[in-house]
N, C-alpha and C positions, 0 to 999 in steps of 0.2 A: 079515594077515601083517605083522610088521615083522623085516626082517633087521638083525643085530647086526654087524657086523667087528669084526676083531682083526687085529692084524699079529703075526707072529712074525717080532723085530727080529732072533733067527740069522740066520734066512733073508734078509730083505730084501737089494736090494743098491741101493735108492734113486733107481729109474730114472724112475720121475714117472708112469709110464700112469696109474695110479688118481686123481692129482689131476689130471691132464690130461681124464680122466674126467667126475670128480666133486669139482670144488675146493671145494664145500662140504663135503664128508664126508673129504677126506684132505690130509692136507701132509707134504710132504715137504722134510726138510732133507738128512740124512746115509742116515736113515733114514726112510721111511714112518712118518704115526703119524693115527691116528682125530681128528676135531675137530668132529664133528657127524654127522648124521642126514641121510636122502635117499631117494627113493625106490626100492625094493627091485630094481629093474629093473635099476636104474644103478649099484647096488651092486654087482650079481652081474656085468655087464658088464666094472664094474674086476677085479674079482678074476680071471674071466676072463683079464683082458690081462694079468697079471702074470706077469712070463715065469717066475718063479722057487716061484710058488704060497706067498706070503707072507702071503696074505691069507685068513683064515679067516670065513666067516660060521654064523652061528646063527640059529634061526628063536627072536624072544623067548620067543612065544607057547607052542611046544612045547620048546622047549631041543631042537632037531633040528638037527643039524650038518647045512648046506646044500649046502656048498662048504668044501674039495672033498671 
């Protein structure tokens, strides 16, 4: 399995859990934005914390929406 994220920058409101997370896979300036790969665990954990559900994952493999 490799999970994909996406941010949907409507949504975000740029609060940092995900790179507080996982600061290899997310940075955040104004808004949240993708910058690399991580493991699937810690992916799903950020998206998880995001209070506002900004975070979309994909499974590459199936194209199956994971989360949320």
């Amino acid at each position: 399995m490799s999970y994909v994220p996406t941010i949907d920058e409507a949504s975000c409101i740029g609060q940092g859990d995900c790179m507080d997370l996982v600061p290899g896979v997310f940075q955040v300036d104004e808004c949240a934005r993708v910058v690399g790969t991580g493991p699937d665990d810690l992916i799903l954990a950020a998206a998880r914390e995001c209070p506002v559900e900004a975070i979309r994952i994909v499974d590459s493999e199936t194209g199956e929406q994971v989360y949320p």
